[in-house]
N, C-alpha and C positions, 0 to 999 in steps of 0.2 A: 504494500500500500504506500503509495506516496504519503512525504510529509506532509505535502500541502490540502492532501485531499482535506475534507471538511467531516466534522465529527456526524455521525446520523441523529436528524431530528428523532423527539420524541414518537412523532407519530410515526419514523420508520421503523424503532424501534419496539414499539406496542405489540404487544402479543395481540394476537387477531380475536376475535369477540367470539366466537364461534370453535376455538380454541381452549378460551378461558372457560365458554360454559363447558361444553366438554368435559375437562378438568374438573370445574365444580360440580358435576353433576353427575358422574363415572361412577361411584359406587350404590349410590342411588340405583341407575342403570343396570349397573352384575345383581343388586338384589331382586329386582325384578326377573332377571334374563336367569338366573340361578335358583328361582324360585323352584319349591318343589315339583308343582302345577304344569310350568314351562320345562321344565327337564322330562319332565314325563312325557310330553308332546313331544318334544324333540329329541328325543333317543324311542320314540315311535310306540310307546306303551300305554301312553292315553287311549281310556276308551271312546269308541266313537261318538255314544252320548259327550262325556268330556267335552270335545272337541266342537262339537255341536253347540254347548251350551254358552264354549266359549264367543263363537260366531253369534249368538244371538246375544252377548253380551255387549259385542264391539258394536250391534247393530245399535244398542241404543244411547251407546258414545259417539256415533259418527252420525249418528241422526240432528243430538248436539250441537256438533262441533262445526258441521256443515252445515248448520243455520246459520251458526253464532259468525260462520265465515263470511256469512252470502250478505247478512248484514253489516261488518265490516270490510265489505270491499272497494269501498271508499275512504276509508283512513289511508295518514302519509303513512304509517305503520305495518300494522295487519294487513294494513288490503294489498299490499306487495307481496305476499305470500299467498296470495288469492287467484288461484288456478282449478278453475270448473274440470279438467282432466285427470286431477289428483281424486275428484269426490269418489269414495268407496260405496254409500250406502246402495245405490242401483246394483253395483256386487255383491254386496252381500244379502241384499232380496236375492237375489237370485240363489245364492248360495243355499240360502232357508228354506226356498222352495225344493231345493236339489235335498235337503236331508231332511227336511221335517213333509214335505208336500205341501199343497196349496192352502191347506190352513193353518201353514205357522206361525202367522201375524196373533192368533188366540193360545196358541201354545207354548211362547215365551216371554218371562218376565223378567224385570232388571233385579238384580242382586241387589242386596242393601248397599253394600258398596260401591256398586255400578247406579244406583240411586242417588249414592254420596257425590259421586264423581261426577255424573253429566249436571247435579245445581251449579257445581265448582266451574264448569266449563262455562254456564249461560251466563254465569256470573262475569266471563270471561269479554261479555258484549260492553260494558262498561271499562273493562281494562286492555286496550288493545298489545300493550306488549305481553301482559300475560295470558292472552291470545297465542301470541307467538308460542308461547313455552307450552302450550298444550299441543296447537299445529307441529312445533319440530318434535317433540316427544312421538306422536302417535307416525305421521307422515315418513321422516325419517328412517325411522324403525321398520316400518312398511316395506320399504325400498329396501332395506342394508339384507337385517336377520332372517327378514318375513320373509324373502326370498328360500331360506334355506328352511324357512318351516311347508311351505309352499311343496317342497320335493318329500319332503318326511311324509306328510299327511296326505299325500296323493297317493303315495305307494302305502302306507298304515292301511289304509282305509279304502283303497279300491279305486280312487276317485281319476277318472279317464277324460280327457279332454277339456281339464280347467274347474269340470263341473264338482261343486264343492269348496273349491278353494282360486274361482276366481277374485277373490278380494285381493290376492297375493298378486297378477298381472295386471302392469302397467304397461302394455303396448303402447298408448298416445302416448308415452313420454319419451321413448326414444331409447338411449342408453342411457342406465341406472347410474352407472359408475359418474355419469358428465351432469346426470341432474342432481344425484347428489351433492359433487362439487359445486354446481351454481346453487344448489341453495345456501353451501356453507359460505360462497361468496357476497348473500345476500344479506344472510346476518352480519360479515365483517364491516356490511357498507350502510346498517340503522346506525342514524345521527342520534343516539340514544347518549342522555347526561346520565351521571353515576347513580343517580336513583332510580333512572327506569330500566338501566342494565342490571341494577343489583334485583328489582326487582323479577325481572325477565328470570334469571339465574334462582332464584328461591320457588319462584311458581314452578319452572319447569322442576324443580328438585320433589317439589308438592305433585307434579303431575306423574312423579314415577312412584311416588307413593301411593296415589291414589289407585295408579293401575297393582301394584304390589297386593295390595288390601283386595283388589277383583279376584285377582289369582286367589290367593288365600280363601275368598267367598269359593270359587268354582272348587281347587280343593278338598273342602269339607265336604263337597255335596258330590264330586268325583275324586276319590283317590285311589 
C-alpha cells in the first residue's frame, strides 16, 4: 500500500447490516433449525400428519405476513422488500389440498403459538422495519434450508411433481443463490438510524423465537 494512499472512511469500513444481523441473530436461528421438530423433518422421520400440520401452520403465518406486506408496499422501508412473486400462501393452498383434500380450509387450526405469532406479525403493519425482521426470517429461510427440506419430504413422503411441497419452489425468481445475494444487498442499503436497526435486529431475534415456540406446539402434538 502506498504511503500516501488515504486511510478508509468509516462507512468503508462498517460491517455491512445484513452481516451484523446475521451475527446477532445466528443462535436464535440453530435453535430453531436444531429444534427437535425440524431434525425430525429433516433426517426424514417426521410423520406425514407432522409434516402436514406443519404446512397448515405456515398457512396461517403467511396469510399474515402477506397482508401485512400488501399493505406496506408503499413504505421507503418495507415496501422494498415487497415482491408479489415471493407470496407463498397460493402454495401452500394448494399444498392443503394435495394432503388434507378439498376440505382443509375446516380441518386446520392455528397452534397457540402460531396464534401468538401471526398478532406479532399484524402488529408488524405499524412497524415497518420490524416488518423486515419477520419478511427476512421466514423468506430467507425459504430460499437457503427450505430448499433442502423440499428434497427430504418429497422423497419421506411420496410427494411426485412439487405436489405437497410446492411452497418450497420458487421458479419466478430465477436463481436462489443471486436472489438471495440481492436481498442481503438490500438490507446493506436501508438508511436505517441506530434505533430502527437495533430495533430490526431484536424483532427478527423475536421472530425466531416465535417460530421456535410453533415447532415446540407441533412437537407435543407430533413427536
Amino acid at each position: 500500500m502506498s504511503a500516501t494512499a488515504e486511510a478508509p472512511t468509516a462507512a468503508e469500513t462498517a460491517e455491512p447490516f445484513s452481516a451484523r444481523l446475521r451475527a446477532a441473530t445466528w443462535s436464535d436461528h440453530e435453535a430453531a433449525e436444531h429444534h427437535g421438530f425440524t431434525q425430525a423433518l429433516m433426517e426424514g422421520r417426521l410423520s406425514l400428519d407432522g409434516y402436514t400440520a406443519m404446512v397448515a401452520q405456515h398457512h396461517f403465518a403467511y396469510v399474515a405476513l402477506e397482508r401485512v406486506g400488501r399493505e406496506l408496499a408503499d413504505d421507503p422501508v418495507a415496501g422494498r422488500f415487497h415482491r408479489p412473486e415471493l407470496e407463498r400462501v397460493p402454495a401452500l393452498e394448494t399444498d392443503l389440498a394435495h394432503l388434507l383434500g378439498p376440505d382443509w380450509r375446516g380441518r386446520v387450526h392455528p397452534t397457540p403459538a402460531t396464534r401468538t405469532y401471526v398478532a406479532r406479525i399484524e402488529q408488524m403493519a405499524d412497524h415497518p422495519a420490524g416488518f423486515v425482521a419477520h419478511h427476512y426470517t421466514r423468506y430467507l429461510g425459504d430460499v437457503s434450508g427450505g430448499q433442502f427440506i423440499r428434497r427430504v419430504a418429497a422423497g419421506a413422503y411420496g410427494l411426485t411433481d412439487d405436489a405437497g411441497v410446492s411452497f418450497y419452489v420458487f421458479d419466478a425468481l430465477g436463481s436462489l443463490p443471486r436472489f438471495r445475494s440481492g436481498y442481503r444487498e438490500l438490507l446493506d442499503s436501508l438508511d436505517l438510524d441506530e434505533s430502527a436497526a437495533d430495533l430490526l435486529v431484536r424483532e427478527t431475534r423475536l421472530a425466531y423465537q416465535l417460530n421456535t415456540e410453533v415447532l415446540a406446539d407441533l412437537g407435543r402434538l407430533h413427536a
